[in-house]
C-alpha positions as CSV (number, residue, x, y, z in Angstrom):
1,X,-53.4,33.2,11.5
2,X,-54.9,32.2,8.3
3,X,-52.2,32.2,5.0
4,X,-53.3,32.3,1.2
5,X,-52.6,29.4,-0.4
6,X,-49.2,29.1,-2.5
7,X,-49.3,28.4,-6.6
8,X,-47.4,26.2,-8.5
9,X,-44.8,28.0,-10.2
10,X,-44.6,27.8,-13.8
11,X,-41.0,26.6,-14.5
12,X,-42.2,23.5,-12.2
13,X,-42.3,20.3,-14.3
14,X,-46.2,19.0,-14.3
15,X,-44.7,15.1,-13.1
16,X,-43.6,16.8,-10.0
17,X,-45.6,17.0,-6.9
18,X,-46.9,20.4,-5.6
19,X,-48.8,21.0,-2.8
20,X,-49.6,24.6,-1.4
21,X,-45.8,25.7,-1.2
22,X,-44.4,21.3,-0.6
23,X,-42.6,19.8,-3.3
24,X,-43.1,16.2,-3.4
25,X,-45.0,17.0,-0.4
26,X,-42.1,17.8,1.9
27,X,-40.6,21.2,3.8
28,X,-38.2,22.9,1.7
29,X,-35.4,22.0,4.3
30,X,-35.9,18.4,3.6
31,X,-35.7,18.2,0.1
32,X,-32.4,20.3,0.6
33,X,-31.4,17.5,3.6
34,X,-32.3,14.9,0.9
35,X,-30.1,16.4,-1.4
36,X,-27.5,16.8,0.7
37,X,-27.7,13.3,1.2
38,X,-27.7,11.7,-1.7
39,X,-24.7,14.0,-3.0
40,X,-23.0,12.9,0.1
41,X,-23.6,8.9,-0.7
42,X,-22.6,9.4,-4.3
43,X,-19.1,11.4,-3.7
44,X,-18.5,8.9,-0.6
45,X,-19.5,6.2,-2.9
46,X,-16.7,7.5,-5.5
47,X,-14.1,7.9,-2.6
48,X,-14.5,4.3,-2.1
49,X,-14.2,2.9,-5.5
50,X,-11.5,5.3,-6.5
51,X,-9.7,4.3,-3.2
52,X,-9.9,0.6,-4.2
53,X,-9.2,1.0,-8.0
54,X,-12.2,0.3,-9.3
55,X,-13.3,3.9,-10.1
56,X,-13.4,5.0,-13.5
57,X,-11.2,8.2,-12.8
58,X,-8.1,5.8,-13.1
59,X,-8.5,6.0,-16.4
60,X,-8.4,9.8,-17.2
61,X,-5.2,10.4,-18.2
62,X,-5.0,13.5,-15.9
63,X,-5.1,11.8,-13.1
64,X,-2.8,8.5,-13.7
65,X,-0.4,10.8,-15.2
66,X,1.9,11.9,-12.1
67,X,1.4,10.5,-8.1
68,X,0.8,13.9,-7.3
69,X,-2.6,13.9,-9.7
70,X,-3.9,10.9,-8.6
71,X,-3.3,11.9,-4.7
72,X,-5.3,14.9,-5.2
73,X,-7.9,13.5,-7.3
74,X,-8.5,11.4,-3.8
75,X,-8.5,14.7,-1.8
76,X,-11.2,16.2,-3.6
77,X,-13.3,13.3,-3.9
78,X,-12.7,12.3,-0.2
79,X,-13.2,16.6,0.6
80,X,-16.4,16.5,-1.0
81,X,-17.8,13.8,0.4
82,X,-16.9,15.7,3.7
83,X,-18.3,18.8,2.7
84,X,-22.0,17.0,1.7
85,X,-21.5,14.8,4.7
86,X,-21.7,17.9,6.9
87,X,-24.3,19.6,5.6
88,X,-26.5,15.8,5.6
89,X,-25.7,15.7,9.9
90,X,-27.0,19.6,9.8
91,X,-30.2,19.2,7.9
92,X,-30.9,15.8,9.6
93,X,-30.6,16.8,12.7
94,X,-32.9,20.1,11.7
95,X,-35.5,18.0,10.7
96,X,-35.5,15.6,13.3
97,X,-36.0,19.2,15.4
98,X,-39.0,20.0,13.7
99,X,-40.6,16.3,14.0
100,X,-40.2,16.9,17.5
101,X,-41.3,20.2,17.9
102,X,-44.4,19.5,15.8
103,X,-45.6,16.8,17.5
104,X,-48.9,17.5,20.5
105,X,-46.6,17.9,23.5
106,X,-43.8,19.6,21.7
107,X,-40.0,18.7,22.9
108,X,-38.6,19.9,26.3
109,X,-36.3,22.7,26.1
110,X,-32.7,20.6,26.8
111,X,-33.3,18.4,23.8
112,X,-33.9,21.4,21.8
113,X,-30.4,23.2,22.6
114,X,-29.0,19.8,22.1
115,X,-30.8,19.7,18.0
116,X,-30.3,23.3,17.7
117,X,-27.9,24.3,15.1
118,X,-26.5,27.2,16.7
119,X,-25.6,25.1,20.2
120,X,-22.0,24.8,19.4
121,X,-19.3,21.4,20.6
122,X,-18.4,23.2,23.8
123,X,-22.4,23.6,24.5
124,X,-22.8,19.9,23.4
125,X,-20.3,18.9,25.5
126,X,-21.9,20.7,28.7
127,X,-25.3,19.4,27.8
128,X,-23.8,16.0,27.6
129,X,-22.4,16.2,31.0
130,X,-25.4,17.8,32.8
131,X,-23.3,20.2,34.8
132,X,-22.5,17.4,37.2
133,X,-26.1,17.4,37.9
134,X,-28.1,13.5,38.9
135,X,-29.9,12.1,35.9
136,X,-33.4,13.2,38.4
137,X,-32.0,16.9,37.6
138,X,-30.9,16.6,34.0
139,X,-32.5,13.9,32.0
140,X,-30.6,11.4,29.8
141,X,-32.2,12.3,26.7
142,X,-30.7,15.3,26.3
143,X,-26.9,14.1,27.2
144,X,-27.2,11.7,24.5
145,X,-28.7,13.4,21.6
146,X,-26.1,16.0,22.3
147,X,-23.4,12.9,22.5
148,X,-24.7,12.1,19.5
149,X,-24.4,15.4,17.1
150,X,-21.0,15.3,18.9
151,X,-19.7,12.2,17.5
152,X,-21.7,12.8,14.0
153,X,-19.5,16.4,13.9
154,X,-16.7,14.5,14.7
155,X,-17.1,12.1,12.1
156,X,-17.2,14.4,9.1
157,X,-13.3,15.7,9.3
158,X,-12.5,12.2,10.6
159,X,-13.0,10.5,7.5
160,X,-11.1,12.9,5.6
161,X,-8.0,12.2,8.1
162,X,-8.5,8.4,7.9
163,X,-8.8,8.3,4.1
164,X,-5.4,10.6,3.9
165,X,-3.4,9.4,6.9
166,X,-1.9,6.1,5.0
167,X,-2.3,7.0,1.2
168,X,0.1,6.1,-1.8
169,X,1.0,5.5,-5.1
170,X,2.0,2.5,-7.1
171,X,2.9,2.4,-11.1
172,X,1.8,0.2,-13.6
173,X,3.2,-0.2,-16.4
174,X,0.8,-0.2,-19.5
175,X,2.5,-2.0,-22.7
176,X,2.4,-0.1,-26.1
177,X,1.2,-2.6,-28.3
178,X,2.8,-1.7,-31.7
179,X,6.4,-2.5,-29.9
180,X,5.4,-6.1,-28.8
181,X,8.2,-8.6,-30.2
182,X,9.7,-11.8,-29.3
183,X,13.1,-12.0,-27.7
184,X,15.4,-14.3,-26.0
185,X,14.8,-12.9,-22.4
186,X,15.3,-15.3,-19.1
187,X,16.8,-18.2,-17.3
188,X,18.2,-21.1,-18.9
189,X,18.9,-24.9,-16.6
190,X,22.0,-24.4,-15.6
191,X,24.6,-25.9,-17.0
192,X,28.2,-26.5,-15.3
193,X,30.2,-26.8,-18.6
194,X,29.6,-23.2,-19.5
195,X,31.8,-22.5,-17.0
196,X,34.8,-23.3,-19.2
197,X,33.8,-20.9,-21.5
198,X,33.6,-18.5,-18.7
199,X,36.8,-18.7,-17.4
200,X,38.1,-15.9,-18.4
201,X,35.3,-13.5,-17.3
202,X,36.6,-13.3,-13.5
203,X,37.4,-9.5,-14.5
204,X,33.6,-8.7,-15.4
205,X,32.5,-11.1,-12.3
206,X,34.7,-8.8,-10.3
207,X,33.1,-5.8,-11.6
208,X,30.0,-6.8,-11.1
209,X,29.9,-6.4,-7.0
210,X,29.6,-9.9,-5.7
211,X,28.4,-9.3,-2.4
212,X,25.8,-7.4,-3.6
213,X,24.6,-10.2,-6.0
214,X,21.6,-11.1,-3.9
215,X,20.7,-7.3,-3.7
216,X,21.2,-5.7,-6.9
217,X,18.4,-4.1,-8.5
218,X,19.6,-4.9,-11.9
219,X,18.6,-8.4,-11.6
220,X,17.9,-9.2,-7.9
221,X,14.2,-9.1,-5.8
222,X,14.2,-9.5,-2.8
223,X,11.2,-11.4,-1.2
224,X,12.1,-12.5,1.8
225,X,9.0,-12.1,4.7
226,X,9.0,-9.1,7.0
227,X,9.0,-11.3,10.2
228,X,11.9,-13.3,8.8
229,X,13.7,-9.8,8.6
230,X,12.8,-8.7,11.9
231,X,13.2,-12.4,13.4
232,X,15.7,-11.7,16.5
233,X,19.6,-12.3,15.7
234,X,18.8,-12.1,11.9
235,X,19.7,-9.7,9.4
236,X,18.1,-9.5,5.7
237,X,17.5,-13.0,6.2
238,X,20.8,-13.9,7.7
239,X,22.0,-14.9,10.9
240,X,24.3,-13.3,13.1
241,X,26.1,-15.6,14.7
242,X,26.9,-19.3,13.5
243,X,23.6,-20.6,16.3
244,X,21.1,-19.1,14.5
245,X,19.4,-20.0,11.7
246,X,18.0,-17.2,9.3
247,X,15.9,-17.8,5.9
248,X,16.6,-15.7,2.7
249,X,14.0,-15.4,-0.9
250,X,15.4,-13.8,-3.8
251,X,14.2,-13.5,-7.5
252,X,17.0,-13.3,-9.8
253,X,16.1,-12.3,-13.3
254,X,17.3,-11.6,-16.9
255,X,19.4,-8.5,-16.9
256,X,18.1,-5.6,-19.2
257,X,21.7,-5.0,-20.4
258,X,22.5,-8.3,-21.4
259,X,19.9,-8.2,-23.9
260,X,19.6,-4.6,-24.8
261,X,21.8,-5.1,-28.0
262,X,19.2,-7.5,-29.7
263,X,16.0,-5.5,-29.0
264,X,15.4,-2.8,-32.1
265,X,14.0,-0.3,-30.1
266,X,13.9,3.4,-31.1
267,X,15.9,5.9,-28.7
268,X,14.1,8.7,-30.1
269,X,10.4,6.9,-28.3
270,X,9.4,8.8,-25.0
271,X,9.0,5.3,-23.1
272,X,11.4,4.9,-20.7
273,X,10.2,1.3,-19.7
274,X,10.6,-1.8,-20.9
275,X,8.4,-4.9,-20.0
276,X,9.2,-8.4,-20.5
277,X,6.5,-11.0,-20.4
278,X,6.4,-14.5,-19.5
279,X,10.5,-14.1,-18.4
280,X,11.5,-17.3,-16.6
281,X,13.5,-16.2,-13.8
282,X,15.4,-18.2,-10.7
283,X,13.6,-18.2,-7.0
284,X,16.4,-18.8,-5.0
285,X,15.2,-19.8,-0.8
286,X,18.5,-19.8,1.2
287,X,18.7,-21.4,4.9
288,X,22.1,-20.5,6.6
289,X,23.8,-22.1,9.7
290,X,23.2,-25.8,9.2
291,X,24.9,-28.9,9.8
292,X,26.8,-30.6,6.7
293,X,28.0,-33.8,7.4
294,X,30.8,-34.4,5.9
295,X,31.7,-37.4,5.3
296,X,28.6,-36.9,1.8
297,X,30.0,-33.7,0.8
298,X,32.4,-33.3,-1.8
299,X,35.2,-30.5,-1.2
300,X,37.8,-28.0,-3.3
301,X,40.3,-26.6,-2.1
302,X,41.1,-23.3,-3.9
303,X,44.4,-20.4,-3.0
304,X,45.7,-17.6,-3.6
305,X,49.0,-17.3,-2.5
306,X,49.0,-17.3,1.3
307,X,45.7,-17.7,1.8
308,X,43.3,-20.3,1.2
309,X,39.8,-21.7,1.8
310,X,37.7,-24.8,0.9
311,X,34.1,-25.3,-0.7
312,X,32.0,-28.6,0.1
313,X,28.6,-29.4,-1.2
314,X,26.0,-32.0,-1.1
315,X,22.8,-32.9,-2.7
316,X,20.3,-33.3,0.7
317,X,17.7,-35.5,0.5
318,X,14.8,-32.7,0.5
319,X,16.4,-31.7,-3.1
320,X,18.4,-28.6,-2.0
321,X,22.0,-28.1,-2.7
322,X,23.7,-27.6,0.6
323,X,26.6,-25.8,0.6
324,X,29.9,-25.0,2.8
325,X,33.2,-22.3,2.5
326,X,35.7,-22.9,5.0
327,X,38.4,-20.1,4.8
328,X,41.9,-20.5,6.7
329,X,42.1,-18.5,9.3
330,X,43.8,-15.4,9.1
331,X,46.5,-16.2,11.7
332,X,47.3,-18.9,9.8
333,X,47.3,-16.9,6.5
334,X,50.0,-14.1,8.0
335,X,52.2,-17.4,8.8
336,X,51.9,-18.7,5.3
337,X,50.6,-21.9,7.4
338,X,47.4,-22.9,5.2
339,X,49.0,-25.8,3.5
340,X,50.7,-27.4,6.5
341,X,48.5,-26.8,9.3
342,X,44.9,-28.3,8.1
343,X,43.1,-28.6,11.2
344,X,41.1,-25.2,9.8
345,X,39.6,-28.1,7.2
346,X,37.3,-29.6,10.1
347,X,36.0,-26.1,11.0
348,X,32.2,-25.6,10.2
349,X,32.7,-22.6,8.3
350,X,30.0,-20.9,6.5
351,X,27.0,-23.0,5.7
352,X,24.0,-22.6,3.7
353,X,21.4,-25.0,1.8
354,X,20.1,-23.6,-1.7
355,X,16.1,-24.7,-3.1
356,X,16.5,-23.1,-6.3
357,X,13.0,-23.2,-8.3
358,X,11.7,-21.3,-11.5
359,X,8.7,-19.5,-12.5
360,X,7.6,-16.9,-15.3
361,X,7.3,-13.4,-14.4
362,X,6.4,-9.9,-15.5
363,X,9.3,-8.0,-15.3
364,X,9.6,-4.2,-15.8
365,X,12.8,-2.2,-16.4
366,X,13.9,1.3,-16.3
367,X,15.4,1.5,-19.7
368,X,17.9,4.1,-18.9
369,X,19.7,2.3,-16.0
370,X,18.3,-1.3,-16.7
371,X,17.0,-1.6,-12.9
372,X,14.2,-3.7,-11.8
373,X,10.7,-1.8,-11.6
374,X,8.2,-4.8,-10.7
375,X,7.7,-7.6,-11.1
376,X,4.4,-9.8,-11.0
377,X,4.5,-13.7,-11.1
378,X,2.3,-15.3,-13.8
379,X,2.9,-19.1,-12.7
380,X,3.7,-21.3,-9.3
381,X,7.3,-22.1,-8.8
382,X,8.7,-25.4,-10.3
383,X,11.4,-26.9,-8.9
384,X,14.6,-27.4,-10.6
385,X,17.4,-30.6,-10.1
386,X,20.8,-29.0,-10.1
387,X,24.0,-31.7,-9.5
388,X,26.0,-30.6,-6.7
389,X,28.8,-32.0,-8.1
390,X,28.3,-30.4,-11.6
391,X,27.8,-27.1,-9.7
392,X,31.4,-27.5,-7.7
393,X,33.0,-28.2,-10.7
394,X,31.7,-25.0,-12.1
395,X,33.2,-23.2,-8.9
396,X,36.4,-24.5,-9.2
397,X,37.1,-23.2,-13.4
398,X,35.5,-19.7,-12.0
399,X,37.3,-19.0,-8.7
400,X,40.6,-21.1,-9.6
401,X,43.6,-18.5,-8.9
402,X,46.5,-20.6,-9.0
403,X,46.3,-23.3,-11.3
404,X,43.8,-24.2,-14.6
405,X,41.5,-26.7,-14.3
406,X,41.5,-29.0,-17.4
407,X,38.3,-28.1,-18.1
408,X,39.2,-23.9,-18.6
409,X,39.1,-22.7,-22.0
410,X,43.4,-20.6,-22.1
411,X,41.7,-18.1,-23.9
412,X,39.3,-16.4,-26.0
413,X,39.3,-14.0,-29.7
414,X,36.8,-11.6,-27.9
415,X,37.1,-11.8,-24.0
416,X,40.7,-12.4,-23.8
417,X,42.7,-14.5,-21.3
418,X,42.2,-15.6,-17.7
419,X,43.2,-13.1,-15.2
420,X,41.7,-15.1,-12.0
421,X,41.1,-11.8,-10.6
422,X,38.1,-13.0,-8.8
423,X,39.4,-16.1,-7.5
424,X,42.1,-13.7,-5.9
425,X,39.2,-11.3,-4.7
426,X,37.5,-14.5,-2.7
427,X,40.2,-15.7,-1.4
428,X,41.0,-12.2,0.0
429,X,37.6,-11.3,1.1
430,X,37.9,-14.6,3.0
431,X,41.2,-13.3,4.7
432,X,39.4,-10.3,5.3
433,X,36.3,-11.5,7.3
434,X,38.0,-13.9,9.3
435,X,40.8,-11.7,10.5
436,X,37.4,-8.8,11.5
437,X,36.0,-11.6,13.3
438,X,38.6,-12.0,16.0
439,X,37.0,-8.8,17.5
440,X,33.8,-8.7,15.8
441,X,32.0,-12.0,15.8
442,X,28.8,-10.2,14.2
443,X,31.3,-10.1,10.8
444,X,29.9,-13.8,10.4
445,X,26.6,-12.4,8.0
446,X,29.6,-11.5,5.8
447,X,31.0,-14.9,5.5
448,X,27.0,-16.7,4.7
449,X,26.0,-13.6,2.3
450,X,29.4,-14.1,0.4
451,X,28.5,-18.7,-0.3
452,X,25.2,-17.5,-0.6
453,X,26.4,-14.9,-3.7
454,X,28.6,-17.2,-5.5
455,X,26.0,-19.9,-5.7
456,X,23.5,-17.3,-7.2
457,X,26.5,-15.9,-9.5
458,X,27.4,-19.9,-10.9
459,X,23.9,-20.0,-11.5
460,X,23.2,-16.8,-13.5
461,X,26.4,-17.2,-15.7
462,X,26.8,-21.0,-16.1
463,X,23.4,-21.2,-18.6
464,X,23.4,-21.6,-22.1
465,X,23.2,-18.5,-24.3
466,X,24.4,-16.1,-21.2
467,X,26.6,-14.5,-23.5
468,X,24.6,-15.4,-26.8
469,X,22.4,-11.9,-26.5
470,X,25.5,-9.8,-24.9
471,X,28.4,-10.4,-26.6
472,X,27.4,-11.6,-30.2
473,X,23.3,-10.5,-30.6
474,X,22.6,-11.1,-33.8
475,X,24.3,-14.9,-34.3
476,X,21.6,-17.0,-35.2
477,X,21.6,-20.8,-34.7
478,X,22.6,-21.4,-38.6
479,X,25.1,-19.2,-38.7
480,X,28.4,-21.4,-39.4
481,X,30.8,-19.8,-37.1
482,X,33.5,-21.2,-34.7
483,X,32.4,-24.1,-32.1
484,X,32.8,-21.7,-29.1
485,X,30.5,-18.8,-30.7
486,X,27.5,-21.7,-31.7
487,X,27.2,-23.6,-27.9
488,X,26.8,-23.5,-24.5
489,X,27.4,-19.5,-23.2
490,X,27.5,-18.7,-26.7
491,X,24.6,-20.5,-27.8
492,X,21.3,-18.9,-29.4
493,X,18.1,-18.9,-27.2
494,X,14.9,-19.2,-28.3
495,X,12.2,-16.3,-28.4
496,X,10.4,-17.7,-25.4
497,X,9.3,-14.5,-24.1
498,X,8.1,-11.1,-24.9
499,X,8.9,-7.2,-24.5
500,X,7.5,-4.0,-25.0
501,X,7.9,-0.7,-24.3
502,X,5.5,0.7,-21.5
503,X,3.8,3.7,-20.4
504,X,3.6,4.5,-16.7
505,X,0.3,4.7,-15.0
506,X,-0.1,5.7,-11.6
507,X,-2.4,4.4,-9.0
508,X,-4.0,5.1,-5.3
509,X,-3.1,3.1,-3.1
510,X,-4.7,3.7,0.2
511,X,-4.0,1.6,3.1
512,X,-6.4,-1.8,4.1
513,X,-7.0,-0.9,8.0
514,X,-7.7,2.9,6.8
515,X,-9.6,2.0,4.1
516,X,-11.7,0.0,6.2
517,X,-12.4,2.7,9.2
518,X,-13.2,5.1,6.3
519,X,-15.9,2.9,4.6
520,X,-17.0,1.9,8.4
521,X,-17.0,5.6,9.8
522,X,-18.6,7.2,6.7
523,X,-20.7,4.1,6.1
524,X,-22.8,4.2,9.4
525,X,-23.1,8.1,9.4
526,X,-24.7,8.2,6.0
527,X,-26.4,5.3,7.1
528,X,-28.0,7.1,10.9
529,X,-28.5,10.3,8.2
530,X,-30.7,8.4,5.8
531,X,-32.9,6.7,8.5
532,X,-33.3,9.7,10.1
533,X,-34.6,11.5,7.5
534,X,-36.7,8.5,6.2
535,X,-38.7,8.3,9.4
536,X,-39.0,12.2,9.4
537,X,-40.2,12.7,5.8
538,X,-43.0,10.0,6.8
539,X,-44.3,12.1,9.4
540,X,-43.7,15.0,7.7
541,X,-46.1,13.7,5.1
542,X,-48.7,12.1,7.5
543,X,-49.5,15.2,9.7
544,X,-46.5,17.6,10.1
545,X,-47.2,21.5,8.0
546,X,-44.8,23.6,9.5
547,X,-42.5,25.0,6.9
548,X,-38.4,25.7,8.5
549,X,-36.8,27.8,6.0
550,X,-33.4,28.1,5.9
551,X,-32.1,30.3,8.9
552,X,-33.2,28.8,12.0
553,X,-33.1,31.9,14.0
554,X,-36.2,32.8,12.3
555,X,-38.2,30.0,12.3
556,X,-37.8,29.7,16.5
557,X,-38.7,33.5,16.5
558,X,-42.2,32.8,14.0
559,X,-42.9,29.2,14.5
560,X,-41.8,28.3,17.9
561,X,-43.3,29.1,21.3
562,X,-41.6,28.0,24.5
563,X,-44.2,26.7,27.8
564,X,-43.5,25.9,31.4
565,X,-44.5,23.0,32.5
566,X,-48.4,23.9,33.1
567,X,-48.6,24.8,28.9
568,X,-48.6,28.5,29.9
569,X,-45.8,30.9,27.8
570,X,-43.1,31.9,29.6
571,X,-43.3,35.6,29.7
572,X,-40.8,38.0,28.6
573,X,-39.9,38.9,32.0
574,X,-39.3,35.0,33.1
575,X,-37.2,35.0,30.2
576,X,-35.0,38.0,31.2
577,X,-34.6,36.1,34.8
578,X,-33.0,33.5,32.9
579,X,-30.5,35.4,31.2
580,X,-29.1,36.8,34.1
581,X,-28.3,33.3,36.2
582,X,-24.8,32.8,36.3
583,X,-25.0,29.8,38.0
584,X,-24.9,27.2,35.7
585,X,-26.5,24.0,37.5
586,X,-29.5,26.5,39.0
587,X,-29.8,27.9,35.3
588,X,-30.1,23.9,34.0
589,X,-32.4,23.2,36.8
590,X,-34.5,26.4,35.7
591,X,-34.7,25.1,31.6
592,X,-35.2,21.6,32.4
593,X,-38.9,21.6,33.1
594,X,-39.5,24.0,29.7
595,X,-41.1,23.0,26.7
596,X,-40.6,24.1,22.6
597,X,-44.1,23.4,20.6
598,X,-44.7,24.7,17.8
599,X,-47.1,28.1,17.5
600,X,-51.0,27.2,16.3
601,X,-52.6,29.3,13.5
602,X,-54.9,31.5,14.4
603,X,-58.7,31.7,12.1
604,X,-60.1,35.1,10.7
605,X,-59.2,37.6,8.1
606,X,-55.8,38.6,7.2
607,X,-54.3,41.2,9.3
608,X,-52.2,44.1,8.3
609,X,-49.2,43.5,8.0
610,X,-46.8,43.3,11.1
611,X,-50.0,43.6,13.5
612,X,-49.8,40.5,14.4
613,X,-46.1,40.5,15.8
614,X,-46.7,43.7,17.2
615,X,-50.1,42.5,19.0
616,X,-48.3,39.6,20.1
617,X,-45.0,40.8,21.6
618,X,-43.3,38.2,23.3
619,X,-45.7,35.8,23.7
């Protein structure tokens, strides 16, 4: 049947191409698939780069403002792409229908149910499998396009499980720039004569936890590997038992509090971070359970009434500091037996070595509680030379309990006298551990975790200026005051590093191996969806004039026409016959030999309106 030919309507910009009812020379249908497309690309596009932090949403403060904002910024940019995706796979695969159909010999009738819209998964899924029937009864063609709008269905809520099934958040901490200043903030080289000044601190050492030294969030990061942690018969990085030999990282940096008095920050600002750059801070690699000989180690002997224990250390040729703590055992202890019976001296006890290194860090603190945020390094570790001989000394002033060294300070104006409270609490935690031990041999990560502590502890105290920013803040280095207020723990550091108060920013973090099936998943759909429709706009423009609108229904009804396998119509009749087998393999057999091609306008004048369908009827 002949049809007027269509205008160009007037809002149409002149640059664009119209042809008789074709913009740009294409079906209506596929400039919407196109469009479906392309918004699909560019939201999946966004996913990606938001996913991966390089998306300029991250900025907005919306949406780095809480984790909750910047999780469901994700969602709708990974919901979108979804929802375009979909409608992509359902125009592409409508177009690639009508290619098909328009072509001389039309498509057979089982690759049209498997293109057709309205076949749903559970008719897919029959197509697929043929109805059990031989490939001679029920082509392949058929079972795989149908696989394939399968899997492409599948894909589109996929993606949008893969990108949310391992999502996060991570802050950062942004610094304000008007509240940049120097301060004194990090670790000093150790140095063992501090430790006279420090003598009379055991109450504050006592205070401070010392077995939780290594894991306090005030100054401690852990960093020990994941497979050193689960290694078998190892725990945090220590061993069980005295035959196995575990590995331990820690960070230890400057603690917020001890230098909280000399930083002039406002309480009134919201901030309720504080960031200190270029911090030098202590990388402290611990290996427990090795053999010390001896006969190169240098010992103490330190007690507490009844009980007693020894420390030995060594310099090791690799540059570590390898250390021992042999405690009395507590048999021995109940029979106040330490001092004469000193066979527990040749006991291995609890050994450890100690690389101590340093490197300058970014480290963020919660300003209200002081704890650790993050941290990020800024340089490689450098190695640092400490005497184990200096460091024993050190020891010996700090967990003395019976006697004064002569190298104690008696007392002090502001911190008072020596109590030896902590040398009393080691000597006692030693009692403790060892008597546990005679029924639960696991007890032995006790004994390593508490050497491995008081090394770390000597270190972080015996420096020069510990007490310089904590005690006395404002004492500068020309400030004529006593000796012990000028040097060592009292001493002034420089302004070596910098802090600032920060504001929080929060960002995705999405999984690598999810990340990757996303991009992979979404990736090669988008990519089948834009070849497809490539190669049918081509042939679209070379020789194919049928015009799909938007409800498929219709268009089979007007445009379509269905043959047997001699070209003739099937008549309405035939078609009834077909409805009414219930016998699914005889009804595929029935279908397979049909053909969909598209109906051929007729030539002449214009009928009335309707005429035609009603002349037509069925056929």
């Amino acid at each position: 049947m002949p049809r007027h030919k269509r205008q160009r309507p007037a809002w149409l910009p002149s640059w664009v191409p119209y042809k008789d009812g074709r913009y740009l020379g294409l079906a209506r249908q596929t400039i919407l698939a196109w469009m479906s497309t392309i918004l699909a690309l560019s939201f999946f596009f966004m996913t990606v780069a938001y996913a991966t932090q390089k998306s300029r949403f991250s900025r907005v403060k919306f949406v780095h403002s809480s984790p909750s904002n910047t999780i469901m910024v994700l969602r709708v940019l990974s919901e979108a792409a979804g929802l375009f995706l979909g409608a992509s796979v359902y125009s592409t695969f409508e177009v690639v229908q009508w290619v098909l159909i328009s072509r001389p010999e039309g498509i057979r009738f089982p690759q049209f149910l498997a293109l057709q819209s309205s076949t749903g998964p559970l008719g897919l899924l029959v197509l697929a499998l043929g109805r059990g029937l031989p490939a001679g009864q029920w082509p392949m063609k058929p079972r795989l396009m149908s696989l394939l709008r399968l899997i492409a269905e599948t894909a589109i809520p996929l993606i949008g499980v893969l990108i949310m099934s391992n999502v996060n958040t991570h802050p950062v901490y942004t610094p304000v720039p008007s509240t940049l200043m120097p301060v004194a903030f990090g670790m000093e080289t150790f140095n063992g004569s501090v430790a006279s000044q420090l003598g009379v601190m055991e109450d504050l050492l006592f205070n401070l936890g010392y077995v939780a030294f290594l894991s306090n969030p005030l100054h401690a990061i852990d960093i020990t590997p994941d497979a050193e942690k689960k290694k078998k018969d190892c725990v945090k990085g220590l061993g069980k038992t005295s035959d196995t030999s575990c590995a331990r990282h820690v960070l230890i940096t400057q603690e917020f509090q001890n230098v909280d008095a000399a930083i002039p920050f406002h309480g009134e600002l919201d901030s309720q971070v504080v960031v200190a750059f270029n911090q030098r801070i202590y990388s402290l690699e611990y290996h427990d359970n090795i053999d010390i000989p001896r006969t190169s180690a240098r010992c103490e002997e330190l007690s507490s009434g009844p009980a007693a224990y020894m420390i030995c250390m060594r310099n090791a040729p690799d540059g570590s500091i390898e250390a021992a703590m042999i405690s009395c055992p507590a048999s021995l202890v109940s029979q106040g037996q330490c001092e004469r019976n000193t066979t527990w001296k040749s006991n291995r006890g609890f050994t450890t070595s100690l690389s101590a290194s340093f490197l300058n860090a970014t480290v963020s603190y919660e300003r209200t509680d002081g704890r650790v945020l993050l941290h990020e390094d800024q340089t490689d570790t450098k190695p640092t030379m400490i005497d184990a001989s200096e460091l024993l000394d050190a020891l010996t002033v700090l967990l003395n309990a019976s006697y004064i060294p002569p190298n104690s300070s008696l007392s002090n104006p502001i911190l008072g006298t020596p109590t030896h409270s902590f040398g009393r609490l080691i000597a006692g935690h030693n009692y403790r551990i060892s008597k546990i031990m005679e029924t639960s041999p696991e007890y032995f990560v006790r004994g390593t975790n508490a050497i491995q502590s008081i090394l770390a502890i000597t270190l972080f105290y015996c420096q020069n200026g510990v007490l310089g920013q904590t005690v006395m803040p404002f004492v500068s280095n020309s400030t004529s005051v006593k000796s012990y207020y000028s040097d060592g723990a009292f001493s002034k550091q420089n302004d070596n590093a910098y802090v600032a108060l920060a504001n929080i920013q929060y960002k995705v973090k999405v999984g690598r191996a999810t990340l990757i099936a996303y991009t992979v998943v979404g990736g090669v759909t988008l990519f089948v969806c834009v070849t497809a429709l490539v190669i049918g706009s081509l042939l679209e423009l070379v020789k194919f004039d049928a015009e799909p609108t938007l409800w498929p229904a219709l268009d089979f009804y007007t445009q379509c026409r269905v043959e047997d396998q001699n070209g003739k119509i099937v008549p309405a009749h035939k078609r009834v016959e077909l409805a009414w087998i219930h016998d699914g393999r005889q009804l595929f057999k029935e279908i397979e030999g049909l053909r969909v091609t598209r109906r051929k306008r007729g030539h002449g004048p214009l009928p009335e309106p309707g005429a035609d369908l009603e002349r037509r009827g069925d056929g």
